[in-house]
N, C-alpha and C positions, 0 to 999 in steps of 0.2 A: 458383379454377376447379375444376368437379369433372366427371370423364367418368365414364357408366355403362354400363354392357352388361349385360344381363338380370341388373341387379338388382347386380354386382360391382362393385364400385369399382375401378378400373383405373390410376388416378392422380390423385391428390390435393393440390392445392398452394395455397398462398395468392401473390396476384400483388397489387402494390400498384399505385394508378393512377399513370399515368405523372406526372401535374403536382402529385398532391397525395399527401399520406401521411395524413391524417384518418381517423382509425381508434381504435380502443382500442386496444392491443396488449398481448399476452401475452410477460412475458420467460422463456428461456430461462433458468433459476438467477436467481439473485436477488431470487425474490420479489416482482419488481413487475407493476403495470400500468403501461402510459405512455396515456396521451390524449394526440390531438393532434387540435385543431380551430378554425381560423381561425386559426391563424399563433400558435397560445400549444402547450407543450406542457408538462404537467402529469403528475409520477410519484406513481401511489398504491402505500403498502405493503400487502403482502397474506399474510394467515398463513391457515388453517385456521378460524379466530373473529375476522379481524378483515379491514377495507378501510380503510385511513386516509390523507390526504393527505401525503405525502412530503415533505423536504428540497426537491428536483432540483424546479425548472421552471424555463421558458424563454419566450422567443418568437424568431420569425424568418422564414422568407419559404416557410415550408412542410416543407422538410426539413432546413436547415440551422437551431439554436436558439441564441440568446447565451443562455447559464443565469446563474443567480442567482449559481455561484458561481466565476465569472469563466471556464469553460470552452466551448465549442462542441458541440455536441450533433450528431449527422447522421443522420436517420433515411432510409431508403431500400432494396428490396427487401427488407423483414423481414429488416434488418441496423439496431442501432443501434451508433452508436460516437462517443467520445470526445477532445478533440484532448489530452486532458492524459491519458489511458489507455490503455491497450496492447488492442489484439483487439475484437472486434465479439460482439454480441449478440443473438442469436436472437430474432426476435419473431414472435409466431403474432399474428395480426388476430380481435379478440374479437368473435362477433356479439350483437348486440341494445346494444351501449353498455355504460358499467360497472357490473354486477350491484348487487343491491340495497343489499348488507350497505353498500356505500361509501355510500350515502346513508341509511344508518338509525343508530343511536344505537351509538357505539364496545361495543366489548365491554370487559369485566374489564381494568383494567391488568394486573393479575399476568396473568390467563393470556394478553396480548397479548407478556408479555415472555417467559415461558415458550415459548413456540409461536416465539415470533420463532429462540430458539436453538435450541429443537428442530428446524424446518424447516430450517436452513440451517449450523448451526455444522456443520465437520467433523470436530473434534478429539478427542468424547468420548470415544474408545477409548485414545487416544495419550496424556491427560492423565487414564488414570484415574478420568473419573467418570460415575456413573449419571444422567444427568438427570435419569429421570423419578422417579426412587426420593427422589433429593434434592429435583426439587418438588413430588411430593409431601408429603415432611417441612416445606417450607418453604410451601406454601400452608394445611396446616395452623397453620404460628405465625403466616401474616396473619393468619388469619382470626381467630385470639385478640387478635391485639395490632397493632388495623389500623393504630392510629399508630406502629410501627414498620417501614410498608413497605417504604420505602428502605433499612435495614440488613437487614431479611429477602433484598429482592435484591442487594441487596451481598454477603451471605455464601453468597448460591448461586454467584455467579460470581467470586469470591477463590479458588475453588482449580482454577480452569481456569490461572491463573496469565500471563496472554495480554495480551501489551502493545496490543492492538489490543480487548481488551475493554473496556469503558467504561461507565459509569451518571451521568448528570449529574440531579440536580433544583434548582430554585432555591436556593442556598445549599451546596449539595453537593455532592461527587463520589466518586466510587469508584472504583479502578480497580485490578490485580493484575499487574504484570510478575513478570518471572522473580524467583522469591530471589535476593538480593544486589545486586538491582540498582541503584544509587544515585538521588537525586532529583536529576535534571537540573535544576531552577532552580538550586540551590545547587553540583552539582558543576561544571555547565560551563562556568561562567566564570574560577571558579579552576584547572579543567585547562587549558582554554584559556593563561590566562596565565603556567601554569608551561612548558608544551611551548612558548609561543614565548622565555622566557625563556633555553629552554634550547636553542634553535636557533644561538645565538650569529651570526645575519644580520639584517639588515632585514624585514621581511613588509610584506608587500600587501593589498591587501583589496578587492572587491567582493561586490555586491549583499548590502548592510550586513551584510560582515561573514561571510556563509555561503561565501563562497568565499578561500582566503586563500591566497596562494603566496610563498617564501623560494630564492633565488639559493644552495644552503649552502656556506660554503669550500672544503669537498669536493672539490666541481667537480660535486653532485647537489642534484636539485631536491626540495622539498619541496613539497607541493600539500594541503592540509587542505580538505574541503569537510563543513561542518557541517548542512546541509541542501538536499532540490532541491523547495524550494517556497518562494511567495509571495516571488519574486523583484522581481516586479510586479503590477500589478492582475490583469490577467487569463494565461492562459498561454504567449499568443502573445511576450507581450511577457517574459514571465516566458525563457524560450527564448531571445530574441534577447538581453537580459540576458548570458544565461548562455554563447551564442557569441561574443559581444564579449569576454567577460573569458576564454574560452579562448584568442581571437587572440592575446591579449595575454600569453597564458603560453607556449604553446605554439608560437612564434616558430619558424620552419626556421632559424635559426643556433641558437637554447637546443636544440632538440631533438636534434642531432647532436653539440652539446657535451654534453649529460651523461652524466654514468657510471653515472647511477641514478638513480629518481625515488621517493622515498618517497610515498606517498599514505595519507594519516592519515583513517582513516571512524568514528575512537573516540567521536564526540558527533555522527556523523550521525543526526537525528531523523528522515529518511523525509523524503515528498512524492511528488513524480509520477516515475511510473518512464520514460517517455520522455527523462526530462531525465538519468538515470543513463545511458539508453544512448547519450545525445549527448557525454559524456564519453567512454564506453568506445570510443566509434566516435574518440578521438584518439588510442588507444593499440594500435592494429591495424595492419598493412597487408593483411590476410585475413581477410575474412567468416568470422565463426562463430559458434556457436550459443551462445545466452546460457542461456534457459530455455524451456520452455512452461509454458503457464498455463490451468488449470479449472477451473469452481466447480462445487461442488455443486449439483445436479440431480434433488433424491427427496425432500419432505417428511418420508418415512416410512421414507428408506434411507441413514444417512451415508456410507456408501460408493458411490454414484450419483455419479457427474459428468458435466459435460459433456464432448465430445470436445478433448483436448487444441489449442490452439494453438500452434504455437511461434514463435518471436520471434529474432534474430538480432541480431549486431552489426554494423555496415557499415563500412568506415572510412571517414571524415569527408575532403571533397574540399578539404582545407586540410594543414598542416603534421602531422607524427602523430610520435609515438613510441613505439617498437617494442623497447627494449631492457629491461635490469632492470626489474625494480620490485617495491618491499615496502611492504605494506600493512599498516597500523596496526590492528587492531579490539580489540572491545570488549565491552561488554555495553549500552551506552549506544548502539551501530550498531542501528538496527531499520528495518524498513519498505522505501523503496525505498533507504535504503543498503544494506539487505541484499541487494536484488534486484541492483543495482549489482556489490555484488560477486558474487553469484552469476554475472551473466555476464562476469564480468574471468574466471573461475578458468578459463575454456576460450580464453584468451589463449597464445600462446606467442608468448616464453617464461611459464609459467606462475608467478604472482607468488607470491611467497615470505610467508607471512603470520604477522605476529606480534602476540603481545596475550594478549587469552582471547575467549573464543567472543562471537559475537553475540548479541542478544535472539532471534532464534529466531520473528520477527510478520513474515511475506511480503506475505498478502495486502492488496489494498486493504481497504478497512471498509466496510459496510453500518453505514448513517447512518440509524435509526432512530426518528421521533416517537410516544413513547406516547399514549395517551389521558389524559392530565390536563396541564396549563397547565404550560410547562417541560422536562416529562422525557423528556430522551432516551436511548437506550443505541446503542453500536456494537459491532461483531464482526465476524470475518471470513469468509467462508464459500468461500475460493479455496485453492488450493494451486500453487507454482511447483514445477515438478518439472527435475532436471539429467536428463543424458543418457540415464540408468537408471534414470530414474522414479522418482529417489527427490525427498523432500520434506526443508527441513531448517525446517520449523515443528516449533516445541517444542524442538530441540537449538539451533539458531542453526548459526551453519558454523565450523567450530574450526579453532584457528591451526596453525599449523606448526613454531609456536615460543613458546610457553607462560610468557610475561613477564606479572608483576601490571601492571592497569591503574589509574591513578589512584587508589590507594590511599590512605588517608587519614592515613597517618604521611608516605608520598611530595611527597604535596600538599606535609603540612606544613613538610616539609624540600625545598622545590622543585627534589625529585629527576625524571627521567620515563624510569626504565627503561626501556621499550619504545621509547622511541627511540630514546635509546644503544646498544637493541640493534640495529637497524634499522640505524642507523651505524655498527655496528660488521661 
């Protein structure tokens, strides 16, 4: 709706119809269009040279979407939002339908993959590197040696060093975490099975395995959760999962017996960050603040965001525990383990952390389809910020108490310093 007075605009808004949301829409940050028309809703990626059809779609009954990838979708007053993700998303209503470039012939792979991180990465400053200087140098050696594309963009994006960067093609993949990071197929089953060897109790186990809890002689609980996703098919149920097996831990006679609860996040792999804060909402009896969350916002400005959200802890209207606790991390925690603890640390009492720093990857990913059969790339383009606006992408959040993690003489000798210090 637009009002005019001689010729001034005077206010200016978009208003969606009441029964339907059928519109093309413009996202705030991230790069997309969303379509919705006739109960289907469909996300195109969109860069500078390119429109391409997205990962995300849906269908459902107008504003609410069951998506492809098991989540909920709600679209409603140029607000979209997620039931597996935190905050809402600005959408401006596009008029005439979606511009031509989506229905004409894809542009350049390289420069779709270039531009994808140019418009939206935020980190080039923080990790040291020039993009355009480097694609330049590197769309120079496609263009010589076109059957080496995939290692051309593999080595523009290896020294951003970002556990949330990624390049897949058939038969391939690429990808660059922090230095020293170990490979999680191999290390986490043998850390895994030295730390409970060396718990010297029984352990527990749900939702196969990602959730695991220990009674310790002590008279302290031990709780390891190794990841908060794909609990189940979709998230709803992924969630109810994951409240069932807290009843089950977090009992009102356990919670007042213990004298401590270690909680182990050193092989959390990430997942949905609401499911982090349905834990942390068992460790409170006072609302507090976890984090806020923004993405970038400026094609042509890495330092543009959107306006901060912030997000909170609640405690949980069940059994809660409020006393000690020391956390285990690692370099192997990334994603929404990270975010997880990010909002434990404004808990009080504030938990004790020991280990070595985190992988240092917060935000969620932009799931990107290139223009050829196969190849996708991801990255992140969000930043979580604590109390003081700081960010800990790129450093991870460092412990409090500086014990080697899963070491590979440790392994061998099924030693697990960091817990014995934690016990100790």
């Amino acid at each position: 709706m637009r009002i005019f007075l001689a010729g001034l605009t005077i206010l200016s808004l978009t208003v969606a119809p009441s029964s339907t949301v059928d519109s093309v829409w413009r996202t705030e940050g991230y790069g997309q269009l969303i379509q919705v028309s006739g109960g289907k809703l469909t996300a195109y990626d969109v860069t500078e040279v390119s429109c391409l059809p997205g990962t995300l779609s849906g269908t459902g009954d107008g504003t609410r979407f069951s998506t492809n990838e098991g989540s909920v979708v709600t679209i409603r007053q140029g607000r979209m939002s997620f039931d597996d993700n935190l905050g809402t998303r600005s959408l401006r209503r596009v008029s005439g339908g979606l511009p031509p470039a989506c229905h004409d012939q894809p542009a350049d792979l390289f420069d779709v993959f270039w531009h994808t991180f140019a418009e939206n990465y935020p980190f080039f400053q923080a990790k040291g590197v020039d993009w355009k200087s480097e694609g330049d140098a590197a769309r120079r050696e496609a263009a010589a040696h076109p059957e080496r594309l995939f290692d051309v963009l593999c080595g523009l994006i290896r020294p951003l060093h970002d556990a949330h960067v990624g390049l897949v093609a058939p038969g391939q993949r690429c990808s660059s975490p922090r230095p020293g990071t170990p490979d999680p197929a191999t290390t986490v089953p043998r850390a895994i099975a030295v730390t409970d060897a060396n718990l010297g109790a029984p352990i527990r186990h749900w939702a196969d395995g990602a959730i695991s809890y220990a009674d310790l002689p002590d008279g302290r609980g031990y709780l390891r959760i190794s990841g908060f996703h794909d609990y189940a098919d979709t998230f709803a149920a992924s969630s109810k999962v994951l409240a069932d097996a807290l009843d089950e831990i977090f009992t009102a006679d356990r919670v007042h017996q213990w004298r401590g609860l270690i909680l182990d996040l050193r092989v959390n792999g990430g997942g949905d960050d609401p499911l982090g804060l349905q834990v942390a909402a068992r460790l409170t009896d006072v609302p507090h603040f976890a984090y806020a969350k923004r993405a970038r916002n400026d094609p042509d400005d890495p330092a543009r965001f959107t306006v901060p959200q912030p997000f909170f802890v609640h405690p949980a209207a069940a059994p809660r525990y409020t006393g000690p606790l020391t956390v285990l991390t690692g370099n192997l925690d990334v994603s929404a383990g990270e975010t997880f603890l990010q909002a434990s640390l404004n808990r009080r009492p504030r938990p004790v952390l020991i280990g070595q720093s985190t992988q240092g990857a917060f935000s969620d990913q932009l799931e990107r389809t290139l223009p050829k059969q196969g190849w996708q790339v991801s990255l992140p383009n969000e930043e979580y910020l604590d109390p003081h606006g700081r960010t800990y992408d790129g450093t991870g959040i460092a412990p409090d108490v500086q014990v080697p993690v899963f070491a590979p003489e440790d392994l061998a000798a099924g030693r697990d310093p960091a817990l014995a210090a934690a016990r100790r």
